[in-house]
TORKOLVEX-766756 format. One line per 4 residues: their letters; for each residue x, y negated, z negated of N, C-alpha, C. Coordinates in pm, whole numbers, plus 50000, padded with zeros to 5 digits. Each point is the difference from the previous one (the first is absolute). Example, Ala and Ser with C-alpha at 12.3 -4.5 7.8 and 13.67 -1.06 7.14 Angstrom:
% residues 2
AS> 51319:50569:49220:49911:49881:50000:50090:49880:50000 ~ 49965:49895:50072:50082:49881:49994:49923:49891:49927
END
This chain:
% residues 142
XXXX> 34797:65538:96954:50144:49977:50006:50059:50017:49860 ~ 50099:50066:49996:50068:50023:49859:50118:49899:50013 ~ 49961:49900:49845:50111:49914:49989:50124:50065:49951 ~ 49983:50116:49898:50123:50038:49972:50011:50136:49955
XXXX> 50072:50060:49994:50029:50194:50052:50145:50065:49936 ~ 49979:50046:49879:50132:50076:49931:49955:50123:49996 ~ 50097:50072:49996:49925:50163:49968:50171:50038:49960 ~ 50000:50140:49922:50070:50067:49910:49997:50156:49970
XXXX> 50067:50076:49994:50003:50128:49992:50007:50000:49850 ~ 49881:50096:49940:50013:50027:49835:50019:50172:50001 ~ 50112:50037:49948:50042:50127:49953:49895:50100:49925 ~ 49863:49958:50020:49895:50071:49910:49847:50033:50079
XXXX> 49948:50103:49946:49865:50047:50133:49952:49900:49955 ~ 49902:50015:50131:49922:49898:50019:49864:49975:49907 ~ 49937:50086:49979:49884:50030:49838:50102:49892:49919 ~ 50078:50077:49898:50065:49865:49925:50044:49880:50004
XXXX> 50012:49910:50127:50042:49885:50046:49839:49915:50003 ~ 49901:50104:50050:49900:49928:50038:49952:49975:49834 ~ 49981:50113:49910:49936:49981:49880:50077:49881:49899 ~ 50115:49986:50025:50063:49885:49975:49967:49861:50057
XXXX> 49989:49997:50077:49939:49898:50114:49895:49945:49973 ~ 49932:50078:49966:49836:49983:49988:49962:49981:49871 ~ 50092:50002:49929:49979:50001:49843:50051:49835:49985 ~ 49907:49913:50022:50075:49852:50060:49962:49926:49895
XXXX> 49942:50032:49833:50030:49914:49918:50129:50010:49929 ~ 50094:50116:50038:50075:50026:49929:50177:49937:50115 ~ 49914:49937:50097:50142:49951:50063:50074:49913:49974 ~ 49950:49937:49885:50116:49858:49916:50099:50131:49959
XXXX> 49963:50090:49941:50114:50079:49977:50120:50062:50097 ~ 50003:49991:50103:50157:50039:50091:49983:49874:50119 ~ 49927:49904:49983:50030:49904:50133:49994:49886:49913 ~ 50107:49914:49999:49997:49845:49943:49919:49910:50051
XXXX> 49899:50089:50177:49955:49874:50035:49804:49969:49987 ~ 50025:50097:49894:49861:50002:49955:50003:49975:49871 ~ 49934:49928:49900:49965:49940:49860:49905:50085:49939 ~ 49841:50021:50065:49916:49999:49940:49949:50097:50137
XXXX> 49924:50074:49985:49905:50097:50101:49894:50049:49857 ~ 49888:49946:50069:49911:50026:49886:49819:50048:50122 ~ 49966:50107:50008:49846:50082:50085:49912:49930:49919 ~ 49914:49967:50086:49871:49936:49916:49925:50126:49952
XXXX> 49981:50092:50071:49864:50107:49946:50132:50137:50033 ~ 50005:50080:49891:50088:50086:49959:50159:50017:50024 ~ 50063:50139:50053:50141:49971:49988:50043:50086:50090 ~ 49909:50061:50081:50020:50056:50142:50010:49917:50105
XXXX> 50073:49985:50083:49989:49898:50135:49898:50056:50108 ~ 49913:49940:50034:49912:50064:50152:49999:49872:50074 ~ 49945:50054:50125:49936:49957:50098:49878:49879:49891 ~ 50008:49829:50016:49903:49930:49947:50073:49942:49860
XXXX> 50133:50091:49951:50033:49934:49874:50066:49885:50038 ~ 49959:49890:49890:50096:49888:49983:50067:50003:49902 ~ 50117:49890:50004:50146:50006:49903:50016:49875:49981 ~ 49986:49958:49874:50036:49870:49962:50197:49986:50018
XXXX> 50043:49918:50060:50184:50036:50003:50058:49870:49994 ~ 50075:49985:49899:50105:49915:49962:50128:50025:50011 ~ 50056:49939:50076:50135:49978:50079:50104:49907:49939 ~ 50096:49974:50005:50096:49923:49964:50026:49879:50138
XXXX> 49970:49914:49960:50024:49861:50098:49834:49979:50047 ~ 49910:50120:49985:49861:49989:50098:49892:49979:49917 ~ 49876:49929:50055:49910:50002:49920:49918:50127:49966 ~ 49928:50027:49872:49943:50115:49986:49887:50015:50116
XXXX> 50012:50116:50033:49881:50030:50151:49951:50123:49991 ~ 49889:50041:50066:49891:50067:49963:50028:50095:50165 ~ 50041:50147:49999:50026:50089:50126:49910:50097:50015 ~ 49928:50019:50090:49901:50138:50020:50068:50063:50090
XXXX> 49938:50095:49979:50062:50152:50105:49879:49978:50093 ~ 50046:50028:50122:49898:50045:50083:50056:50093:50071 ~ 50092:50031:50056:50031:50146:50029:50080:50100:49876 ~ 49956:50114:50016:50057:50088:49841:50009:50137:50128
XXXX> 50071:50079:49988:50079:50142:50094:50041:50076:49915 ~ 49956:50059:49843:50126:50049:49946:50023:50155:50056 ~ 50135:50030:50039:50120:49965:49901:50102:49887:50105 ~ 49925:49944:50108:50082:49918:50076:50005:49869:50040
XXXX> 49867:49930:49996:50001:49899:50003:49909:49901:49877 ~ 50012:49868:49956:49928:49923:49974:50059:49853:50033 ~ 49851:49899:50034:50033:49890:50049:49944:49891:49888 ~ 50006:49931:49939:49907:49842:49986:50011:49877:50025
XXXX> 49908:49899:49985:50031:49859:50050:49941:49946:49848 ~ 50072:49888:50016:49970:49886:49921:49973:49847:50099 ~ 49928:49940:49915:49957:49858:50124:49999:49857:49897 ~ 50084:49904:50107:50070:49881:49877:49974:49907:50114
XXXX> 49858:49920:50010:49955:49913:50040:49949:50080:50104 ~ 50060:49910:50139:49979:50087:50166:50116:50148:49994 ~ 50059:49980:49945:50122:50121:50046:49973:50110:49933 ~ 49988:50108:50031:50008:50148:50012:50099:50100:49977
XXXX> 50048:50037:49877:50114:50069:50018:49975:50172:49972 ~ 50056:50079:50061:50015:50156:50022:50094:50039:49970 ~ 50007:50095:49884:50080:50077:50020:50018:50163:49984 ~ 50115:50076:50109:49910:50111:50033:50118:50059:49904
XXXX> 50008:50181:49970:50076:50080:49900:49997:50150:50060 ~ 50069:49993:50128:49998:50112:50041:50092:50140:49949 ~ 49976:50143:50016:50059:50083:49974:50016:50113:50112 ~ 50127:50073:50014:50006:50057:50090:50040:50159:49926
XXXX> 49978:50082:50079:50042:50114:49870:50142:50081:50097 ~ 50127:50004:49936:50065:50061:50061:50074:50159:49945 ~ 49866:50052:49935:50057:50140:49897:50048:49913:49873 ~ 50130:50043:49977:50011:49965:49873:50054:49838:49961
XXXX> 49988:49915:50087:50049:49857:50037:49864:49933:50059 ~ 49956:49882:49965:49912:49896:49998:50049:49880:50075 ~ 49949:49989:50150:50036:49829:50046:49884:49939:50015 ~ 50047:49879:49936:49887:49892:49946:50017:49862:50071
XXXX> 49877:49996:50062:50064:49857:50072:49865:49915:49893 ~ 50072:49882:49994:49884:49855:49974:49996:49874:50077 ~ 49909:49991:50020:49965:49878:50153:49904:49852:49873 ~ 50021:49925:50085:49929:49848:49929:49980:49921:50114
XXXX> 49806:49965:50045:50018:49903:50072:49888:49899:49986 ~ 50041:49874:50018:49907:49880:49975:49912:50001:50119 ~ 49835:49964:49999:49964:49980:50105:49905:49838:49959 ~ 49954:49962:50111:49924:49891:49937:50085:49872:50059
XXXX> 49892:49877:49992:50071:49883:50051:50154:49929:49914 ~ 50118:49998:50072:50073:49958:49912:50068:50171:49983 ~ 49998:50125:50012:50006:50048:49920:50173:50014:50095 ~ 50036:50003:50105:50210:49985:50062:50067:49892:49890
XXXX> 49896:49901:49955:50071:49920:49892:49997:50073:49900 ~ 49922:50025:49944:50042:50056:49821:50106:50127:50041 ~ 49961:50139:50090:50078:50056:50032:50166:49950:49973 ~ 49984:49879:50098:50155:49960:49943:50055:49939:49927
XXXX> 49937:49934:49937:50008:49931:49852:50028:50120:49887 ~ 49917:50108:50028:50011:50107:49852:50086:50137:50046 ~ 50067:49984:50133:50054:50154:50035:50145:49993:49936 ~ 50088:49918:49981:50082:50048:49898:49967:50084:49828
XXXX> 49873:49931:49955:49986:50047:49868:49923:50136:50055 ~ 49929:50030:50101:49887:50105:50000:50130:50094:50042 ~ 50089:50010:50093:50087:50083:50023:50075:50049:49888 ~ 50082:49904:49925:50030:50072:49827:49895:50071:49946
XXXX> 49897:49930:49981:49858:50103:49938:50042:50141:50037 ~ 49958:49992:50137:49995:50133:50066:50081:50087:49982 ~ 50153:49958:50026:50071:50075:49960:50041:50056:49838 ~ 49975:49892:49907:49975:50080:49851:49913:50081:49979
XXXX> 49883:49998:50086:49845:50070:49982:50051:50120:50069 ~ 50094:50047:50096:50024:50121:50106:50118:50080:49865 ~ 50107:49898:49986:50092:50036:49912:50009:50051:49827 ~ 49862:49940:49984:49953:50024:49896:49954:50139:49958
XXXX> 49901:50008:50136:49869:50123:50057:50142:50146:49976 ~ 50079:49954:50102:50163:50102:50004:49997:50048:49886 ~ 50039:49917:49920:50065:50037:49867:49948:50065:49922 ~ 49878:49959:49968:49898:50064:49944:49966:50150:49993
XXXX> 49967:50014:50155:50013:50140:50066:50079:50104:49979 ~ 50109:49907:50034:50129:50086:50000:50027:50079:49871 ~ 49967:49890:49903:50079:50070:49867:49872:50040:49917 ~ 49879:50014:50008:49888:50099:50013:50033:50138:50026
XX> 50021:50011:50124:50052:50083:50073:50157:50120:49999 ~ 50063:49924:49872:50120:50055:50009:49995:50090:49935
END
């Protein structure tokens, strides 16, 4: 079940949105809602990498990939006690325009509570992290 689901049209192919994307120590730079993105073992993202990530309001947490698709998809979870969180970074290729959806969902005992306890702040996230991703692209791209 997906707790929560934004997606966005970026004015830029899809190769450059994803290499931006994926380049995820460098996302304190166009999204406010990331601090710190720091790969334990090099500076490529795969399938198995983890990401140390510091957030604003959140505790620092530790995310692996377990699904990686490039140039279209990647997923990871992070885990904070029983609860389970996912989140997926999809790409769609539309020629010279990129729609990007991002999904977030808690699983685990308890996890409809935290869901709603944290979906106001995870929904801002999201949307600085989509709006960010935009911008980025875009003016890459221009």
């Amino acid at each position: 079940m997906v707790d929560l689901e934004i997606s966005t049209t970026i004015e830029a192919p899809l190769d450059l949105v994803w290499n931006i994307l994926v380049d995820v120590e460098r996302m304190p730079e166009w999204t406010p809602s990331m601090r710190s993105v720091h790969l334990e073992v090099g500076r490529v993202l795969h399938r198995g990498s983890r990401a140390h990530i510091k957030q604003p309001w959140l505790r620092r947490s530790t995310w692996t990939v377990d699904l990686f698709d490039p140039p279209r998809y990647f997923s990871w979870h992070s885990r904070s006690g029983p609860i389970e969180t996912m989140a997926g970074h999809q790409l769609t290729n539309l020629g010279t325009a990129t729609f990007a959806t991002f999904t977030i969902r808690h699983s685990g005992p308890g996890a409809w509570l935290v869901g709603l306890l944290v979906r106001p702040l995870e929904r801002r996230y999201v949307n600085w992290e989509l709006q960010g991703l935009k911008a980025r692209a875009e003016q890459a791209y221009a």
